[in-house]
Backbone as numpy.savetxt, mean C-alpha at the origin, in Angstrom:
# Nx Ny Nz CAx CAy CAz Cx Cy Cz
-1.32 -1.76 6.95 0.13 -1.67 6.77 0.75 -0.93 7.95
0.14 0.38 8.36 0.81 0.69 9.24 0.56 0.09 10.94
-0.75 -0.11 11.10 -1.40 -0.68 12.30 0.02 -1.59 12.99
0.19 -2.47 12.18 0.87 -3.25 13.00 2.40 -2.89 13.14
2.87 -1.89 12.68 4.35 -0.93 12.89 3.69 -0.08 14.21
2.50 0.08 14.39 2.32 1.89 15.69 2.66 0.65 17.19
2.33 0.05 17.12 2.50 -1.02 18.44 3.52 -1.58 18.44
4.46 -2.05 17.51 6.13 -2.10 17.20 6.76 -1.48 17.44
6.52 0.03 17.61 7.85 1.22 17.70 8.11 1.79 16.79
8.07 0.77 15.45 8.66 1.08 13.91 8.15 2.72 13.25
6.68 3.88 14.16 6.66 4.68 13.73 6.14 5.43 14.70
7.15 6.66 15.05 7.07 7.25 16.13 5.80 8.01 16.12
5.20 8.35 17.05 3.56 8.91 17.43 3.56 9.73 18.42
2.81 10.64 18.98 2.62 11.13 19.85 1.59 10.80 20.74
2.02 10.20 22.16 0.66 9.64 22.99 -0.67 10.85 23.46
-1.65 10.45 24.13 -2.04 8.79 23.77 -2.51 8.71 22.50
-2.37 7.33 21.76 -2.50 6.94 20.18 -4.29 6.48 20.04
-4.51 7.41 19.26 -5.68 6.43 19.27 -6.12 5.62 17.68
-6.18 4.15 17.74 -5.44 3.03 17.22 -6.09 3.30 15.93
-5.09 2.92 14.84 -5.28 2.90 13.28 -5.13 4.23 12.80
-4.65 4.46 11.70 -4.69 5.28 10.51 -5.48 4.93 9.87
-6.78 5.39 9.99 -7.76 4.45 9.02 -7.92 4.98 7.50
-8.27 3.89 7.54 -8.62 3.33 5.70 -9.84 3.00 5.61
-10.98 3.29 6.75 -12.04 2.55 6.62 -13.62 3.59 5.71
-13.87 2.58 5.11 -15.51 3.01 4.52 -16.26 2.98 5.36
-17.14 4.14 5.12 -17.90 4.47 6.50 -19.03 5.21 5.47
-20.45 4.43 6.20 -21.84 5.38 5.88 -21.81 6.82 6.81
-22.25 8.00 6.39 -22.69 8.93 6.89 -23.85 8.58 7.69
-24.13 8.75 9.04 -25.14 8.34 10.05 -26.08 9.69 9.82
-26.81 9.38 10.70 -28.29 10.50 10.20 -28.08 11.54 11.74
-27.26 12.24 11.27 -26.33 13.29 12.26 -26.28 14.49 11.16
-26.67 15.70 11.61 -25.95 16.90 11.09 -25.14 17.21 10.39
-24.40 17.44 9.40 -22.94 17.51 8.79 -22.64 19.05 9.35
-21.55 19.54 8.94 -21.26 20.50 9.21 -21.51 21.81 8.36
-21.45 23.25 8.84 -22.08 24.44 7.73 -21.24 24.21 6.97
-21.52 24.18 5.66 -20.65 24.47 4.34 -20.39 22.88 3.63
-20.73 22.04 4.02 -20.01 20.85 3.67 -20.97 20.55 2.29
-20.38 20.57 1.35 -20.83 20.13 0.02 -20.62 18.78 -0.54
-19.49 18.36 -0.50 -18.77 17.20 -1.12 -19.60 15.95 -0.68
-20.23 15.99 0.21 -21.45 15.17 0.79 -22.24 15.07 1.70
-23.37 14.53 1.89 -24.38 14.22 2.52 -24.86 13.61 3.38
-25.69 13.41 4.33 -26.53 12.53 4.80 -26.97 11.21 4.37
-26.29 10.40 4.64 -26.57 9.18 3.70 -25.57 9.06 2.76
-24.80 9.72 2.45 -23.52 8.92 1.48 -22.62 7.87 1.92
-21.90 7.18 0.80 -21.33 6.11 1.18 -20.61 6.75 1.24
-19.13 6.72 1.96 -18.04 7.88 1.99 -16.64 6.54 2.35
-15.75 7.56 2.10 -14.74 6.67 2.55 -13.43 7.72 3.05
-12.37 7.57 3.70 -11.29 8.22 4.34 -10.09 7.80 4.74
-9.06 8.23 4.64 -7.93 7.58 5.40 -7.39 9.43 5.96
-6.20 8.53 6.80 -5.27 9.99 7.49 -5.91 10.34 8.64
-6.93 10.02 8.95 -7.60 11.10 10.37 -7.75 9.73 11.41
-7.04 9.54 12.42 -6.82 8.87 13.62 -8.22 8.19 14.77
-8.09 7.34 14.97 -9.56 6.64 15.32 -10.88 5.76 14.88
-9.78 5.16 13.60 -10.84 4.25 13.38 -11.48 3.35 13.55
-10.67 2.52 14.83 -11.47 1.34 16.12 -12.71 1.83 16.77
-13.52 2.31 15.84 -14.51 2.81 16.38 -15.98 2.73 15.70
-17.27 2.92 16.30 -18.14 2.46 15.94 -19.11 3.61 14.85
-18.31 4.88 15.68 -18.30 6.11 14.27 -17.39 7.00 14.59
-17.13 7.85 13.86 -15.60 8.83 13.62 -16.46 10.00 13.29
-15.51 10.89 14.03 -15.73 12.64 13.50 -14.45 12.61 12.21
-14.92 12.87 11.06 -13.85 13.25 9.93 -14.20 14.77 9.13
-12.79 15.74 9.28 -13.17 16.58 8.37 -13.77 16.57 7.17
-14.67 17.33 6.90 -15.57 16.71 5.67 -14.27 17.17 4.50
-13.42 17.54 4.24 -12.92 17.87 2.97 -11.63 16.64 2.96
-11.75 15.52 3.97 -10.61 14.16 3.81 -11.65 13.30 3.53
-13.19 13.57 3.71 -14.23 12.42 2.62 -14.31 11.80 1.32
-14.28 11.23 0.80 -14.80 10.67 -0.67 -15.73 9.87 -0.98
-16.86 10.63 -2.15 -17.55 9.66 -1.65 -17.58 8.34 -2.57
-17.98 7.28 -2.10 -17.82 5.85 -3.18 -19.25 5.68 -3.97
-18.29 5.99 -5.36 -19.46 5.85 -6.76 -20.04 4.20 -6.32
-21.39 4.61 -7.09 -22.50 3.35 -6.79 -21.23 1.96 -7.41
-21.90 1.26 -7.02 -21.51 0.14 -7.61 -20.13 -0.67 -6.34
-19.76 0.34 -5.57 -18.35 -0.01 -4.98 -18.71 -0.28 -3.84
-19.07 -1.25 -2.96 -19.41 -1.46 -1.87 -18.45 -0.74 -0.73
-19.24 -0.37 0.83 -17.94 0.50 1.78 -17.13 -0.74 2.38
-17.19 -2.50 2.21 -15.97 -3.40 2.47 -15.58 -2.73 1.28
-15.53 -2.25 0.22 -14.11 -2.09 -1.20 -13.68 -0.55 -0.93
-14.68 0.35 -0.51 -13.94 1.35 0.08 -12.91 1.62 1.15
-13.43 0.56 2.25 -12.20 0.70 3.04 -11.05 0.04 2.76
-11.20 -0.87 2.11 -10.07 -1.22 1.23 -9.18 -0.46 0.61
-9.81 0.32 -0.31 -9.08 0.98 -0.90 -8.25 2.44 -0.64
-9.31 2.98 0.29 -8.75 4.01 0.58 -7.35 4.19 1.03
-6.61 3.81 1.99 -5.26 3.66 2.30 -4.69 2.51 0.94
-5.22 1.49 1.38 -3.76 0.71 0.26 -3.90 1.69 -1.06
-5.29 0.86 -1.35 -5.14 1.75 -3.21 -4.77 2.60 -3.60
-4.93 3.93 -2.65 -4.06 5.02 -3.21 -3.10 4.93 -2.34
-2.47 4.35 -1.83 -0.92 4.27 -1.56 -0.48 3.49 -2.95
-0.46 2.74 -3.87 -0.42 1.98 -4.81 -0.33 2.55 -5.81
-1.50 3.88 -5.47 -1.67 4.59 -6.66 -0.73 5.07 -7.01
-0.16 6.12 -5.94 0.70 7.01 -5.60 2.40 6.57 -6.01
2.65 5.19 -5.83 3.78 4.92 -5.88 3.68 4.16 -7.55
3.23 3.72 -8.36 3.03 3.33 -9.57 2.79 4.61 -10.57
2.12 5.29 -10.17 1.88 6.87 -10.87 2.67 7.70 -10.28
2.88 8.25 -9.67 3.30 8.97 -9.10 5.13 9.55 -8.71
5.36 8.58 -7.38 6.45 8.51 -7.24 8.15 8.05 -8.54
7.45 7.02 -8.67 7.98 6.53 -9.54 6.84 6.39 -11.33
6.87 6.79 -11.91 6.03 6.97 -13.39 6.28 5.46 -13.61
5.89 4.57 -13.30 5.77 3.08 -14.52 5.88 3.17 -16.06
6.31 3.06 -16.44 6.02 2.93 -18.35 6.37 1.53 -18.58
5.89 1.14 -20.24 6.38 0.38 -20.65 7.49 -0.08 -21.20
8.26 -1.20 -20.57 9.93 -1.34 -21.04 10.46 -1.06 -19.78
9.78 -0.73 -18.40 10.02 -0.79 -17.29 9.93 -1.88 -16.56
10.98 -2.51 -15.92 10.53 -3.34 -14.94 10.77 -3.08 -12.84
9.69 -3.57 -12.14 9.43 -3.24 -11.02 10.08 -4.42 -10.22
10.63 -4.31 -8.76 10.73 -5.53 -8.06 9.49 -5.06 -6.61
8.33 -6.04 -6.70 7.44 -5.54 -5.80 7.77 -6.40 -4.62
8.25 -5.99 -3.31 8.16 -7.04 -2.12 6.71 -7.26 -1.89
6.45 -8.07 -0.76 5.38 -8.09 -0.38 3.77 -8.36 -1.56
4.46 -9.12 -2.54 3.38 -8.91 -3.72 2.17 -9.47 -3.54
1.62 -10.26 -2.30 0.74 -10.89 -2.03 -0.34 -10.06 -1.14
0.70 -9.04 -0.48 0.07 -8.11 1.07 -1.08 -7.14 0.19
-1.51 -6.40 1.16 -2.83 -5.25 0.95 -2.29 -4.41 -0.09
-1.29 -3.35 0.10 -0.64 -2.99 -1.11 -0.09 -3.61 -2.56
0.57 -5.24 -2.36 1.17 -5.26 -3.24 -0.06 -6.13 -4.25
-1.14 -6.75 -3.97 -1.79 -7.37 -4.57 -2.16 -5.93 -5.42
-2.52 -4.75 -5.34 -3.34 -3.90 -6.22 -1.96 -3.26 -6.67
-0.37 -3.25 -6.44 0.71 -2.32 -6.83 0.79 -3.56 -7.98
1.00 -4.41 -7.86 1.16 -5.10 -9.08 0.37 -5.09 -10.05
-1.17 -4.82 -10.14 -2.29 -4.84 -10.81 -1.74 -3.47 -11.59
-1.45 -2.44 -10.92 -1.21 -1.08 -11.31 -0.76 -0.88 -12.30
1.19 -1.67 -11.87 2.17 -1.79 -12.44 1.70 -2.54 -14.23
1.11 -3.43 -13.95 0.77 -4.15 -15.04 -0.41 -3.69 -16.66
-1.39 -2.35 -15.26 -1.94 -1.64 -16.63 -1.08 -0.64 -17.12
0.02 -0.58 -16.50 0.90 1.04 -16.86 2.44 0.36 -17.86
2.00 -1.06 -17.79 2.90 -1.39 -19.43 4.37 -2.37 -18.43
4.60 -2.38 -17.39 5.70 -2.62 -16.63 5.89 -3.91 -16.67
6.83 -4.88 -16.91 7.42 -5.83 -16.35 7.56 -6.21 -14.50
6.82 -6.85 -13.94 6.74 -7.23 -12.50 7.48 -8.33 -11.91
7.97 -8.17 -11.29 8.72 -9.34 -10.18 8.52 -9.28 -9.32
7.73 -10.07 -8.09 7.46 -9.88 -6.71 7.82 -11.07 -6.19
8.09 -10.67 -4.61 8.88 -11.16 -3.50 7.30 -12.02 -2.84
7.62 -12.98 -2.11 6.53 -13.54 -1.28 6.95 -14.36 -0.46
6.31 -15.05 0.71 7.16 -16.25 1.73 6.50 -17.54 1.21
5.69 -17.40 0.58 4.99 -19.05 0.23 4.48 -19.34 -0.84
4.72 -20.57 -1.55 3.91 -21.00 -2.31 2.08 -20.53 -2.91
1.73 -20.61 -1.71 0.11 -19.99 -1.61 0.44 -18.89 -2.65
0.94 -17.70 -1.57 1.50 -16.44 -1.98 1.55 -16.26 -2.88
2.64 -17.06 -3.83 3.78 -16.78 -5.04 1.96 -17.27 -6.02
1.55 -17.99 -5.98 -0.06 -18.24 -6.60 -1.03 -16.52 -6.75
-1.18 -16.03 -5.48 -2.11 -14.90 -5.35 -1.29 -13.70 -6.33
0.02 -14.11 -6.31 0.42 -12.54 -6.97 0.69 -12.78 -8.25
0.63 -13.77 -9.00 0.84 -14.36 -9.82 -0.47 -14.05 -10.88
-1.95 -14.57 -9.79 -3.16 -14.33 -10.48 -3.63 -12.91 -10.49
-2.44 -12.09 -9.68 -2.52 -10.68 -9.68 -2.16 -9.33 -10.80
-1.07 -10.70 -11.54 -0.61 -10.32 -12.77 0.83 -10.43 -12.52
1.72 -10.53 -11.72 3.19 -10.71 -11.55 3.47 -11.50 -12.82
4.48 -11.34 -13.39 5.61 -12.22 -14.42 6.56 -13.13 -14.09
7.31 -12.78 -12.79 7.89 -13.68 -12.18 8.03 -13.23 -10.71
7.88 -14.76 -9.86 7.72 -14.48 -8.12 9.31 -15.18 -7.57
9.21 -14.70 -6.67 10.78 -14.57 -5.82 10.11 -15.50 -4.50
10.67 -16.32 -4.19 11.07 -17.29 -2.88 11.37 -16.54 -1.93
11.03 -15.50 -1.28 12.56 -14.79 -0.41 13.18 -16.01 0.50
12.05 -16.52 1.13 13.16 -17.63 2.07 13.43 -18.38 2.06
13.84 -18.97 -0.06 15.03 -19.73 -0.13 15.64 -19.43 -1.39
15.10 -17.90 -1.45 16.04 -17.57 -3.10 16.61 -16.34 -2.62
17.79 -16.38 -3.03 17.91 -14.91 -3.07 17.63 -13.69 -4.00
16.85 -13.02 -3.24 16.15 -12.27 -4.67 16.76 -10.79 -5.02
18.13 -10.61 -4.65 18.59 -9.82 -5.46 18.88 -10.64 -6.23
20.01 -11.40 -6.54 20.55 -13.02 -7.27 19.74 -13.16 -8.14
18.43 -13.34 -7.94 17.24 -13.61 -8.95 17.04 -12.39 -9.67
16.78 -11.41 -8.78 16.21 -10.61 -10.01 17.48 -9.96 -11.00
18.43 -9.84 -10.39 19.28 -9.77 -11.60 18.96 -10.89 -12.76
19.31 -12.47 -12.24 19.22 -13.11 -13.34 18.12 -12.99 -14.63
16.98 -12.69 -13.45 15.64 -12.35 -14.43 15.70 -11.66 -15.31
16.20 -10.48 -15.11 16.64 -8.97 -15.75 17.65 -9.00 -16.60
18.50 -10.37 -16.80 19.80 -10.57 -17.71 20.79 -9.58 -17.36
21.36 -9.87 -15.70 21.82 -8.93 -14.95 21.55 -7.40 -14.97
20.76 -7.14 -15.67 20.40 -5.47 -15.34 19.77 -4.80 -14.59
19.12 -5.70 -13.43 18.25 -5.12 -12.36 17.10 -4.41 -13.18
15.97 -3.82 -11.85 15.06 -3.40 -12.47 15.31 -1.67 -11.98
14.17 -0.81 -12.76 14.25 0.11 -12.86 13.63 1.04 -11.14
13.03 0.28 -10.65 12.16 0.78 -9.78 12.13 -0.60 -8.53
12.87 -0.43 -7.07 12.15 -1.19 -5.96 11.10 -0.77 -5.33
9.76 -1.07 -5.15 8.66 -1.16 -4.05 8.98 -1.95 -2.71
9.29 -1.15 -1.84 9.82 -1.79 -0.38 9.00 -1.41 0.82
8.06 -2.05 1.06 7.77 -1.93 2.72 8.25 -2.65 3.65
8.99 -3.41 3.33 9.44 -4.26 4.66 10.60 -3.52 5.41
11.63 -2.91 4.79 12.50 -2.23 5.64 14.03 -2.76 5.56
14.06 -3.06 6.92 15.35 -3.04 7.62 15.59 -4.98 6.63
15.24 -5.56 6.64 15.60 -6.78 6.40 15.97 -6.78 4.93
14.80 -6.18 3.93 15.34 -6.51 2.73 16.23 -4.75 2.19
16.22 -3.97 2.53 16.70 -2.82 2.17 18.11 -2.79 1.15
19.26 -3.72 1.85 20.60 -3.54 1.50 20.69 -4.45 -0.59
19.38 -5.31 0.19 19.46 -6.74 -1.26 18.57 -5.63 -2.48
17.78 -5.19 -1.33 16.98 -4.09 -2.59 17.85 -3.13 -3.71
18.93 -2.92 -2.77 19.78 -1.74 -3.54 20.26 -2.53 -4.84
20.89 -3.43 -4.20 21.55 -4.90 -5.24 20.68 -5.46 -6.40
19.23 -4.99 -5.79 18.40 -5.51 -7.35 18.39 -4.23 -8.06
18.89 -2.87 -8.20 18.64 -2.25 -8.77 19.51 -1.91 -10.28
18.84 -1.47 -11.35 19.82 -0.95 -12.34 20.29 0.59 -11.83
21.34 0.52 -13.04 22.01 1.59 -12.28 21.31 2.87 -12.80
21.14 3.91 -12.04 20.23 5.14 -11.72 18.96 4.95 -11.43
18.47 3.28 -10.69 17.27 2.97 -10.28 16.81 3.95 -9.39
15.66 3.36 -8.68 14.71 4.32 -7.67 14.71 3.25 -6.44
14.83 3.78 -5.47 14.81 2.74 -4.44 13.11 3.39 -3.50
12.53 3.12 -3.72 11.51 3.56 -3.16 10.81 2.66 -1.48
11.02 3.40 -0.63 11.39 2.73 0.54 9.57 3.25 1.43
8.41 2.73 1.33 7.61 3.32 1.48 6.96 3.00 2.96
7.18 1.60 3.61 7.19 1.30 4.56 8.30 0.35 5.86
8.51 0.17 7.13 9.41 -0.52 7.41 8.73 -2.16 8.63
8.02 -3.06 7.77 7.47 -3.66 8.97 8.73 -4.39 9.37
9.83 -4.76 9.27 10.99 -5.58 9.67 11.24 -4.64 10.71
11.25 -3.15 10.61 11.70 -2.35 11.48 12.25 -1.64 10.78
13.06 -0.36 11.37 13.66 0.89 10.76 15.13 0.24 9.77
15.27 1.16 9.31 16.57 0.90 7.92 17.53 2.00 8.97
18.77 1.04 9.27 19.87 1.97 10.09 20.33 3.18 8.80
21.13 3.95 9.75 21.49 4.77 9.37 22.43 4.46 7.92
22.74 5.41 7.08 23.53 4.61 5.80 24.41 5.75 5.44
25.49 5.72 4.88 26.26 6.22 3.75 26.04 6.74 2.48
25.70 7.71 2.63 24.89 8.16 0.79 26.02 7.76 -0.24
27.01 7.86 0.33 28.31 7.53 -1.25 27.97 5.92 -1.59
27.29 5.44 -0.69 26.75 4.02 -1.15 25.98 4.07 -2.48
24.97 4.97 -3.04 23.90 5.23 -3.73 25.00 5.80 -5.07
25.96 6.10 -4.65 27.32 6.52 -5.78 27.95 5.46 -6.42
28.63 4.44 -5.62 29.37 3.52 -5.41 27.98 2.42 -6.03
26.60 2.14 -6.27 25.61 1.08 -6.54 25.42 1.54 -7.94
25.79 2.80 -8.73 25.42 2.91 -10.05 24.43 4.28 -9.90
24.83 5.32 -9.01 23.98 6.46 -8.88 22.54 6.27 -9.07
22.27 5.66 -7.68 20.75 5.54 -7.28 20.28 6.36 -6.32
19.08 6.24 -6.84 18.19 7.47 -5.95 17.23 6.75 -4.55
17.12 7.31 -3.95 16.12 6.64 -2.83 14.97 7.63 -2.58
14.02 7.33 -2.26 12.64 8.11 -1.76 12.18 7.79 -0.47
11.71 8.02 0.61 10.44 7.50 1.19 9.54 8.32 1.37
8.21 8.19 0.48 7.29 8.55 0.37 6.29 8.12 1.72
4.97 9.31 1.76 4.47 9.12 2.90 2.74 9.14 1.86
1.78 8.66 1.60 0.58 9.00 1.27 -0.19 10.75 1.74
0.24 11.34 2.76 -0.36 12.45 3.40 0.17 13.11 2.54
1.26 13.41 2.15 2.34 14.29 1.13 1.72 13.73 -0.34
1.24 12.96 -0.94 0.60 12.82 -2.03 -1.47 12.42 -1.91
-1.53 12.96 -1.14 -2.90 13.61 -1.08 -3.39 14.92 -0.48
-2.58 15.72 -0.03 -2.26 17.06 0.57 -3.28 17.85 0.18
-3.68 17.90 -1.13 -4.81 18.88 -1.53 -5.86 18.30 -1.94
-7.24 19.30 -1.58 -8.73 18.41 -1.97 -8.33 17.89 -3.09
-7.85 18.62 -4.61 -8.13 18.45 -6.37 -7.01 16.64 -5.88
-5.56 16.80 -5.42 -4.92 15.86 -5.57 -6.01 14.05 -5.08
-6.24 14.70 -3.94 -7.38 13.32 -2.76 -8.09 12.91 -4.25
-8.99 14.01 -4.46 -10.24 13.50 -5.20 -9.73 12.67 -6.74
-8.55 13.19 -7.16 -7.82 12.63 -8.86 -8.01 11.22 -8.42
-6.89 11.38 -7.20 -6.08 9.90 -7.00 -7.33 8.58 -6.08
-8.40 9.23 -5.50 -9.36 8.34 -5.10 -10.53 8.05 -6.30
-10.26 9.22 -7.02 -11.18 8.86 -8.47 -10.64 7.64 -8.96
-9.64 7.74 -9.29 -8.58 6.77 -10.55 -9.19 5.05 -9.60
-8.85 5.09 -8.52 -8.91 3.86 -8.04 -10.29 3.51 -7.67
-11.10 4.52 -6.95 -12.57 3.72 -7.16 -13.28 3.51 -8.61
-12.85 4.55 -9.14 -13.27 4.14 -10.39 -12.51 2.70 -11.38
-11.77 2.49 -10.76 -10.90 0.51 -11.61 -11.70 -0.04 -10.58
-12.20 -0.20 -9.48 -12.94 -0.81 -9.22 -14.01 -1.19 -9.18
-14.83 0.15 -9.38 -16.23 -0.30 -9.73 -16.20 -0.78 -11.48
-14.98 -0.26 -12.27 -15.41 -1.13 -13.66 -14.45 -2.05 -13.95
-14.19 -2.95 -12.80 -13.62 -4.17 -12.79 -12.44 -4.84 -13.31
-11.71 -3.46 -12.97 -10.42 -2.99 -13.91 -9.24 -3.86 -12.30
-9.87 -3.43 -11.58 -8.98 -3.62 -10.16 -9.74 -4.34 -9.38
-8.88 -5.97 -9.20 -9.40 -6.26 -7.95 -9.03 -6.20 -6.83
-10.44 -6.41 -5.68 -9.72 -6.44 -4.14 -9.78 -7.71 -3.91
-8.69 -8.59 -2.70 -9.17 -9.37 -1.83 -9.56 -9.58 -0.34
-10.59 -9.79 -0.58 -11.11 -9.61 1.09 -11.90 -10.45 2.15
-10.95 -11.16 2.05 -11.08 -12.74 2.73 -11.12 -12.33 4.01
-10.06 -11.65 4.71 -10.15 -11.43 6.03 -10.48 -10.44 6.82
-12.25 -10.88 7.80 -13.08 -10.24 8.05 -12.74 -10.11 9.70
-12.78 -9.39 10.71 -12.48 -9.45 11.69 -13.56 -8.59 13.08
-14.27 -9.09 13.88 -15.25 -8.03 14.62 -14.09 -6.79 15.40
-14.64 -6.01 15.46 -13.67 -4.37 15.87 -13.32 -5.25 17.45
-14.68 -5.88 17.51 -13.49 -6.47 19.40 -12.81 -7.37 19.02
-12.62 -8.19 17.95 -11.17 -8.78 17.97 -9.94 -8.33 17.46
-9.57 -6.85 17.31 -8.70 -6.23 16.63 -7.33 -7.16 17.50
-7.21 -7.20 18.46 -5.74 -7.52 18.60 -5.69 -9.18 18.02
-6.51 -9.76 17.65 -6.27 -10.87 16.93 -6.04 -10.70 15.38
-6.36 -9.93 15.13 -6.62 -9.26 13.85 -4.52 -8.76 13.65
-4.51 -8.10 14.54 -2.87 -7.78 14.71 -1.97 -9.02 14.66
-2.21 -9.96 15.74 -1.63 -11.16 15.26 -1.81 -12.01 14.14
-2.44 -12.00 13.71 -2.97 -12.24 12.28 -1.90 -12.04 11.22
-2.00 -10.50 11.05 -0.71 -9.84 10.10 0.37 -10.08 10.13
0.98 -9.52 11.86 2.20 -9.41 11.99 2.88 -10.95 11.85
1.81 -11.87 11.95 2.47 -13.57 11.57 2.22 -13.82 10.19
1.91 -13.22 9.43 1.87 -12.96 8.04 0.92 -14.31 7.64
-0.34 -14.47 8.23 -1.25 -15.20 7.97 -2.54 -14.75 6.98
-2.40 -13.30 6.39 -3.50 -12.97 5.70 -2.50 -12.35 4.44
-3.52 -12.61 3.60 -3.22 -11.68 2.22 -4.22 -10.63 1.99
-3.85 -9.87 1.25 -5.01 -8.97 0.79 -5.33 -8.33 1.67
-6.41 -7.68 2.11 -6.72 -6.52 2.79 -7.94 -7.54 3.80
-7.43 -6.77 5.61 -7.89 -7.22 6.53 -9.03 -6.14 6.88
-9.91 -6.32 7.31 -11.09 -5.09 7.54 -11.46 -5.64 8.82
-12.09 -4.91 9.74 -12.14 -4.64 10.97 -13.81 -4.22 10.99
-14.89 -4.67 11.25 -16.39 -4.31 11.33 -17.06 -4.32 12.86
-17.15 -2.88 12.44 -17.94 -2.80 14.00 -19.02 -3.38 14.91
C-alpha cells in the first residue's frame, strides 16, 4: 500500500529511502540474536512491519517489532499479514468499533487491505459496501463477503450508496485512495459518520474547510497511521495475535496470487500502481 505512494511523492520521507515499509515474513538466519532478546529465537518464523529495508535478502530488526508466526501460518501469510492485516485490524476494531446494525463503505475492496477489511467488517456483525474498477474485482470482494459492490467507473458511488442505505449513508468510510474519492466519500456518509482517511494512492486530499464536516451532518474525520496503533510491545502482540491467529484457524483468508523475484520489484510497482493485482503482492528474495 504504501510502496507505491514513497516513489509518487504522495508520502514525504527523509533521503536516502531505503525501499518499502515492510510487511515481510522473515526466518531468523543462524546469526546471534541480541543480549536479552526473549520473544524469539534462532530459527523462528517471525514476521515485522515499520522498520525500513525490506528489498533485501536479510534485515537487521529490533527484536521487540518481531512476531513470531504460530505453526500452521506459513512466512508467504506472514508477510502478508503483517502490514495489511493489522492495518485492517486496526481500522475495523479499533479506529472505528464495527458493530452490528453498522454499515461500512470499503474503497478498494478487492486491494491487500480491503480483501481482509471486509472479511473483518463482516465477523464484527457490519453491513459492507465496497468500491472496485472491474467486474473481476466486484467477484473477489464479493467472495470476500461484501453485500453490495460499487462500479466506481460507471456508478456513482456516493449516489449508490445512499440508495443502498435508503438514503442514510453508512456509518463508517474506509478510504485509501485519497484525493479522487475523498469529497464523494463525505457524501456517502450518515450524519455524525467517521470519515476514516487511512491512505492517499490518487495523491494527497487538498487542503479543506472544517465547517464542511458541520455543514455534511457533523462528521468526524481521522487519518490513522498503523505505527500509532502498534506503539507498544502488549498493543503489536494483541493486534498480530488476533490476525495470525484467524488465519491459521481459517477464520481469514489471504490472497496470494502475486509472486514477484526481489529483482523484479520495479515491475512489481508497475503492477500495482496499474491496478493489475488483487490481494497481496510479495516480493521473494
Amino acid at each position: 500500500m504504501l510502496d507505491p505512494e514513497l516513489p509518487a511523492g504522495a508520502v514525504p520521507v527523509i533521503t536516502p529511502v531505503e525501499p518499502a515499509v515492510p510487511e515481510a515474513g522473515v526466518l531468523v538466519p543462524d546469526v546471534p540474536v541480541g543480549d536479552g532478546v526473549t520473544a524469539v529465537k534462532v530459527g523462528d518464523k517471525v514476521g515485522y512491519t515499520g522498520v525500513p529495508g525490506a528489498y533485501a535478502q536479510f534485515a537487521a530488526v529490533p527484536a521487540d517489532r518481531l512476531v513470531k508466526l504460530p505453526a500452521g501460518v506459513t512466512t508467504k501469510q506472514g508477510a502478508a499479514a503483517m502490514l495489511q492485516g493489522m492495518t485492517a485490524h486496526y481500522l475495523a476494531c479499533s479506529t472505528y468499533p464495527l458493530k452490528s446494525g453498522d454499515a461500512c463503505l470499503v474503497h478498494a475492496a478487492a486491494g491487500g487491505v480491503g480483501l481482509l477489511l471486509v472479511q473483518m467488517a463482516k465477523m464484527r456483525g457490519a453491513r459492507v459496501i465496497g468500491t472496485v474498477s472491474t467486474e473481476d474485482k466486484a467477484k473477489l470482494a464479493r467472495d470476500a463477503g461484501a453485500d453490495d459492490v460499487i462500479l466506481y467507473g460507471s456508478q456513482d458511488f456516493a449516489a449508490e450508496t445512499k440508495r443502498l442505505t435508503g438514503g442514510k449513508g453508512v456509518q463508517v468510510v474506509y478510504d485509501a485512495v485519497g484525493k479522487t474519492t475523498f469529497d464523494k466519500s463525505l457524501d456517502s456518509l450518515a450524519p455524525r459518520g467517521m470519515m476514516i482517511l487511512y491512505g492517499q494512492a490518487s495523491g494527497p486530499v487538498p487542503p479543506m474547510d472544517l465547517a464542511v464536516l458541520g455543514a455534511k451532518g457533523s462528521l468526524f474525520i481521522t487519518r490513522p497511521s498503523l505505527v500509532a496503533y502498534t506503539a507498544t510491545r502488549p498493543e503489536l502482540e494483541a493486534r498480530a495475535g488476533d490476525v495470525l491467529g484467524w488465519i491459521r484457524d481459517g477464520k481469514l483468508k489471504m490472497r496470494l496470487e502475486f509472486d514477484f523475484a526481489l529483482k523484479d520489484a520495479p515491475e512489481a510497482h508497475r503492477a500495482l500502481e496499474g491496478r493489475k493485482t488483487t490481494g497481496k503482492v510479495l516480493l521473494i528474495p
